[in-house]
KOLGULUM-246032 format. One record per residue (C-alpha): residue number from 0; z, y, x negated; residue in three letters. Coordinates in steps of 0.001 Angstrom, whole numbers. Each point is the difference from the previous one (the first is absolute). Example, Ala and Ser with C-alpha at 12.3 -4.5 7.8 and 13.67 -1.06 7.14 Angstrom:
REM KOLGULUM-246032
   n       w       v       u res
   0    7800   -4500  -12300 ALA
   1    -660    3440   -1370 SER
//
This chain:
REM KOLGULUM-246032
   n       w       v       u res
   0       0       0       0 UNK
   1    -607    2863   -1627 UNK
   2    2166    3444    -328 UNK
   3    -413    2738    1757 UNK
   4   -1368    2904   -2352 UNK
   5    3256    2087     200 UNK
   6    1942   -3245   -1574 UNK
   7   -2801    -374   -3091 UNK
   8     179    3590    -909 UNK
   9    3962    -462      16 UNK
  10    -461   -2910   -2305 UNK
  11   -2283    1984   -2189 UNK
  12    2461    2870    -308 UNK
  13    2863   -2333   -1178 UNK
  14   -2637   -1617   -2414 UNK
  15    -763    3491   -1568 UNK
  16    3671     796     306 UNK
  17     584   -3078   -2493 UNK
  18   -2961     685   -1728 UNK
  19    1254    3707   -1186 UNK
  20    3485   -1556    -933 UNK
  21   -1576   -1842   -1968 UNK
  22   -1567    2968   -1795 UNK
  23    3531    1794     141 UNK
  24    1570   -3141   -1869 UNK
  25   -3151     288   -2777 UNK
  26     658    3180    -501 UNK
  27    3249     -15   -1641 UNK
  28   -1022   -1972   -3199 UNK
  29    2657   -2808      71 UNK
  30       6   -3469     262 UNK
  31    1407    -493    3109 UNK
  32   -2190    2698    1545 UNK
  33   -3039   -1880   -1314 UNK
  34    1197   -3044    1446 UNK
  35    1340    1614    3817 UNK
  36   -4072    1525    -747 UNK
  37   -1969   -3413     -23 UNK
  38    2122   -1280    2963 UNK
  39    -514    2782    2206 UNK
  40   -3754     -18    -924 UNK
  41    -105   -3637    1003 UNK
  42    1938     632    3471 UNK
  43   -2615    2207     781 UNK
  44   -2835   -1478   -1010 UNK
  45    1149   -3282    2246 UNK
  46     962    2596    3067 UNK
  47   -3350     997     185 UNK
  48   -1214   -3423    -730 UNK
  49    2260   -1743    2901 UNK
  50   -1251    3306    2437 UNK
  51   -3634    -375   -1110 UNK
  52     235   -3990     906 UNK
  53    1652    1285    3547 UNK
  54   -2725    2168     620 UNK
  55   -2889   -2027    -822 UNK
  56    1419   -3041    1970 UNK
  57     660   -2061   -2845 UNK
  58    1622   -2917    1104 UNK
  59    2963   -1158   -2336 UNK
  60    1700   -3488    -479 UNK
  61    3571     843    1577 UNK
  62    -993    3457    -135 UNK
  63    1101    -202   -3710 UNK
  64   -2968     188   -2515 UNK
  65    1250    -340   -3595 UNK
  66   -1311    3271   -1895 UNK
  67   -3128   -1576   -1728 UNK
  68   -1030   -1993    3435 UNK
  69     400    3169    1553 UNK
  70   -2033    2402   -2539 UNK
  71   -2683   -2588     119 UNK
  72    -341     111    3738 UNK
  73      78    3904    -410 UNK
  74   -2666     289   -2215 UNK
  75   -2616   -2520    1627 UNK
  76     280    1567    2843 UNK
  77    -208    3981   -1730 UNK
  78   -2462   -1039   -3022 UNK
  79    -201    3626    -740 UNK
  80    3631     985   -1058 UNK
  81    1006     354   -3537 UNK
  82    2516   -1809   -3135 UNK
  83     645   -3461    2032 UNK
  84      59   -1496   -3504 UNK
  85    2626    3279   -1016 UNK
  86    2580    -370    3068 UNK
  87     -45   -3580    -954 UNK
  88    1143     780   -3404 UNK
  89    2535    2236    1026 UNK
  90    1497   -2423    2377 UNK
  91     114   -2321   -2438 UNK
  92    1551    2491   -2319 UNK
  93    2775     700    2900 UNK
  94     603   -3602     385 UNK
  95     688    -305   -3891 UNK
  96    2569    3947     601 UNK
  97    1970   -1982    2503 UNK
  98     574   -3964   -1023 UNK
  99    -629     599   -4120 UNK
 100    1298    3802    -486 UNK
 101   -3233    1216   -1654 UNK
 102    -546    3489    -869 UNK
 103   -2999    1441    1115 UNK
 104   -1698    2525   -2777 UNK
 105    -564    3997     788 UNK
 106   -3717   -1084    -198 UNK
 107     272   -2365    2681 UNK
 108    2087    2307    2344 UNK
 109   -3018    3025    -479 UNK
 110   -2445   -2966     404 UNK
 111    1437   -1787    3236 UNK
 112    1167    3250    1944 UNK
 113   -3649     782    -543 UNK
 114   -1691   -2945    1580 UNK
 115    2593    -184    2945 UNK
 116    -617    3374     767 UNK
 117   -4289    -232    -147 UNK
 118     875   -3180    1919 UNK
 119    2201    1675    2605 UNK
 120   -2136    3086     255 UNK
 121   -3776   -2523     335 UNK
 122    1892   -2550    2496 UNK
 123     780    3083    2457 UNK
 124   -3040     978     280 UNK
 125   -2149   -3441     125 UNK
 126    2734   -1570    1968 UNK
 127    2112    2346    2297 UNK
 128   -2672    2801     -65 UNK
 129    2405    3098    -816 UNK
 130     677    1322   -3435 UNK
 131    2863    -681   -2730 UNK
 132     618    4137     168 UNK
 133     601    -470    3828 UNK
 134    2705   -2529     108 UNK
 135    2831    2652     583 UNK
 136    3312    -930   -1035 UNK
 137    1220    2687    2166 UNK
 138    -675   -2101    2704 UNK
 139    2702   -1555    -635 UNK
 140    2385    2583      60 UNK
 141    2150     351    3952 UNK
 142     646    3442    -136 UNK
 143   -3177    1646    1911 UNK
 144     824    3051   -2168 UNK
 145     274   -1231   -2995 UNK
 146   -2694   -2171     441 UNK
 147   -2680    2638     232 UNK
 148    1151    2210   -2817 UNK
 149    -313   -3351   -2408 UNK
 150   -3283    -647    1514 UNK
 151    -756    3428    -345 UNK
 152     314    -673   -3730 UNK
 153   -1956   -3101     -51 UNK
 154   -2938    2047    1403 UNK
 155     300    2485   -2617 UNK
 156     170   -2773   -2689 UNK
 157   -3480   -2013    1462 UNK
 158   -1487    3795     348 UNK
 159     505     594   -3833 UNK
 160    2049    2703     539 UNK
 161    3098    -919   -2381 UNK
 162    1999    3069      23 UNK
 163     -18     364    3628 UNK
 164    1349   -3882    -131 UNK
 165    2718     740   -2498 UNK
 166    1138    3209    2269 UNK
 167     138   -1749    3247 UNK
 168    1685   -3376   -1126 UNK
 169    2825    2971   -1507 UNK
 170     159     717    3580 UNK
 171    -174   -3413    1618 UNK
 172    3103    -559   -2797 UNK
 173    1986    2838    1143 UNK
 174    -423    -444    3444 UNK
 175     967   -3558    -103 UNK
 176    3088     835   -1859 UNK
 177    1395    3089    1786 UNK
 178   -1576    -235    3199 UNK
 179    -195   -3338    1314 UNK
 180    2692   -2345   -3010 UNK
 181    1859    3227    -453 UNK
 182    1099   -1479   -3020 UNK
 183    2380    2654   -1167 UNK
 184    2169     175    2581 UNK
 185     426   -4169     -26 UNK
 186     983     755   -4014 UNK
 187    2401    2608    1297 UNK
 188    1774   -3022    2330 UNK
 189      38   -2055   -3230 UNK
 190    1121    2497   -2751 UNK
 191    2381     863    2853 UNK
 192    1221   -4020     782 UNK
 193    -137    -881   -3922 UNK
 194    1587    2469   -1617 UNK
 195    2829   -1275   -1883 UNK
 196    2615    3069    -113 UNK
 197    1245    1912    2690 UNK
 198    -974    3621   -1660 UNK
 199   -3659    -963     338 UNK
 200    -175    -830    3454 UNK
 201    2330    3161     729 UNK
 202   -2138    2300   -2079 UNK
 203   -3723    -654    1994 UNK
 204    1615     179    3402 UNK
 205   -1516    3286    1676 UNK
 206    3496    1216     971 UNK
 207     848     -40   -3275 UNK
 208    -628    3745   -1151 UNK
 209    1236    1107    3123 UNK
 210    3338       4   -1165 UNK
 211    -860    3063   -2549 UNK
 212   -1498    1883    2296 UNK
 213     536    3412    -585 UNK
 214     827    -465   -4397 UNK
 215   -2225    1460   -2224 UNK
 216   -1330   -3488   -1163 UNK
 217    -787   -1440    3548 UNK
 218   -3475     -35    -608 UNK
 219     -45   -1514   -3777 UNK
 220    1780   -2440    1802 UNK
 221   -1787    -729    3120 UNK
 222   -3482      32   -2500 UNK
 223    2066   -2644   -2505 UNK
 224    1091   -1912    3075 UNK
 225   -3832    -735    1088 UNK
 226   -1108    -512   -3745 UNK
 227    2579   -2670     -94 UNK
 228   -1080   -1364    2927 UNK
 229   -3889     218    -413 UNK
 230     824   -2157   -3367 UNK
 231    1349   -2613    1426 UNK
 232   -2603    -313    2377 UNK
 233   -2227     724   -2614 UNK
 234    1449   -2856   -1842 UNK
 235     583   -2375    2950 UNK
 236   -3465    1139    1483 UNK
 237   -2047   -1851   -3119 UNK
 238    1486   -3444     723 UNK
 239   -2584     219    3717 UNK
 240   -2275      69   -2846 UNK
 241     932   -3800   -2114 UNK
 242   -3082    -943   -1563 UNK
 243   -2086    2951     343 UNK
 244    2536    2079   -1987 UNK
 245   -2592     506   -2780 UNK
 246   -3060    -112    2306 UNK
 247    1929    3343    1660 UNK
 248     202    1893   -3161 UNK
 249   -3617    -877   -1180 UNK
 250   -1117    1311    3829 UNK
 251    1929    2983    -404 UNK
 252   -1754     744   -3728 UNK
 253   -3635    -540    1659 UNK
 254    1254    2783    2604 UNK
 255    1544    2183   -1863 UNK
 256   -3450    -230   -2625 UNK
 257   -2563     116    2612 UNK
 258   -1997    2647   -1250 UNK
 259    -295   -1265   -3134 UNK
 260   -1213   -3284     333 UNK
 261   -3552    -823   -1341 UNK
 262   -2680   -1693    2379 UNK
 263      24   -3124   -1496 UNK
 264    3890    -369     506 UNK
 265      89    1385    3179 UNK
 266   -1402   -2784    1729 UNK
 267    2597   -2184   -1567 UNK
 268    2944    1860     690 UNK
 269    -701     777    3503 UNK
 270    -557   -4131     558 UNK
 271    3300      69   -1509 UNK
 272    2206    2449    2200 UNK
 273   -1926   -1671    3228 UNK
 274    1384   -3227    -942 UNK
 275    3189    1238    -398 UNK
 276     567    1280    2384 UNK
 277   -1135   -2331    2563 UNK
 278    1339   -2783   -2146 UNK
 279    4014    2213     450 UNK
 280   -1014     909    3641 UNK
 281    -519   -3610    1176 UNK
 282    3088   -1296   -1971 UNK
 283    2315    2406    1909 UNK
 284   -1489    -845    2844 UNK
 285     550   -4017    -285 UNK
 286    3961    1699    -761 UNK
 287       4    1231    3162 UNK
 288     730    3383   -1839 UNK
 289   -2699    1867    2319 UNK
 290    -420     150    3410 UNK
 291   -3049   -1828    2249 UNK
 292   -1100    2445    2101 UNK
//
């Protein structure tokens, strides 16, 4: 039976969602991140495999193809798509990641992330007839808001216009995190709940200043009662963050640079800050951290 069309481009979404963790994971250089790489490459690759055989009506023993069966049936049935030999290889290289501990080479993580995304990108279009570009991540975002400011950005990114991407996932960023997670005021809660001394907790309560009301140094005080405050939520604030601590700090540096970045690194960069931020958008949202609406 096949799926309806809604359900494949769901499918294909999650597989490009995988597919650009894996390119997250290759990014960093490291071992682990070159192994995390070549699995996430493979779990995509076989999504789009498993959605292609859906599609075409491929009938499968149990429903459970093993990968090769499956690529086989794939590929006699689309004679025209590219690297069957290639994702072969690379499953073959996940198998040995997972049961043997290999460590795949930088040359092969620049070499597979290339042929599963020319595969990705060619099966779309002889397969599901819509393009790579087009499979919105946004889409999978609940907020109707928030949704259409990250698609917005998605649309500036397939346009070519890179800045404009770069400036509006800023926005989709902020509004997500004052707006809809208002993620300062939850670190106020837990600065508030955590702190270990009593002088802390009394010090950022609003009444606090009140009580000098009227001295000369009321408002050094009221100003030194908010900077102690905004610190801890500053400090408590990062931890919404976890593993995108560093991916933060490189987002704010494309930002805050904008204007200086060349052409050739501008396409780059904005890929970068759309990913993520729709990569630290969709993980607050499986927290529950922002509201469906």
């Amino acid at each position: 039976m096949k799926e309806t069309h809604e359900v494949e481009l769901r499918r294909l979404i999650l597989a490009k969602k995988m597919y650009f963790h894996g390119c997250y994971h290759a990014s960093g250089k490291d071992e682990i991140g070159r192994m995390f790489a070549i699995h996430h490459f493979d779990n995509a690759i076989e999504l789009v495999l498993k959605t292609a055989a859906t599609k075409a009506g491929i009938e499968t023993p149990k429903n459970d193809f093993n990968f090769h069966e499956l690529i086989s049936q794939i590929f006699k049935n689309f004679p025209d798509l590219p690297f069957q030999s290639q994702l072969k290889s690379q499953h073959e290289l996940r198998n040995h990641i997972q049961h043997h501990g290999d460590i795949p080479s930088n040359e092969d993580i620049i070499k597979y992330e290339n042929y599963t995304g020319d595969f990705f990108k060619a099966a779309c279009g002889q397969i599901f007839e819509t393009s790579f570009e087009k499979l919105y991540l946004s889409q999978m975002i609940h907020n109707r808001k928030l949704k259409n400011k990250v698609k917005a950005a998605e649309i500036a990114f397939q346009k070519g216009n890179f800045k404009k991407c770069i400036n509006l996932s800023e926005e989709s960023l902020a509004h997500a995190t004052f707006n809809i997670a208002d993620i300062f005021s939850k670190a106020g809660l837990l600065t508030a709940y955590w702190s270990t001394t009593n002088e802390f907790s009394k010090v950022i309560k609003t009444d606090y200043p009140k009580q000098y009301r009227g001295e000369k140094f009321f408002k050094p005080i009221k100003e030194l009662s908010q900077a102690v405050l905004q610190l801890g939520m500053s400090a408590t604030g990062m931890q919404f963050l976890d593993e995108y601590r560093m991916d933060f700090l490189k987002f704010r540096k494309i930002v805050g640079k904008i204007d200086e970045l060349d052409d050739d690194k501008l396409e780059e960069e904005a890929q970068f800050s759309l990913n993520f931020v729709t990569n630290l958008i969709l993980k607050w949202q499986e927290e529950q951290i922002l509201q469906e609406i």
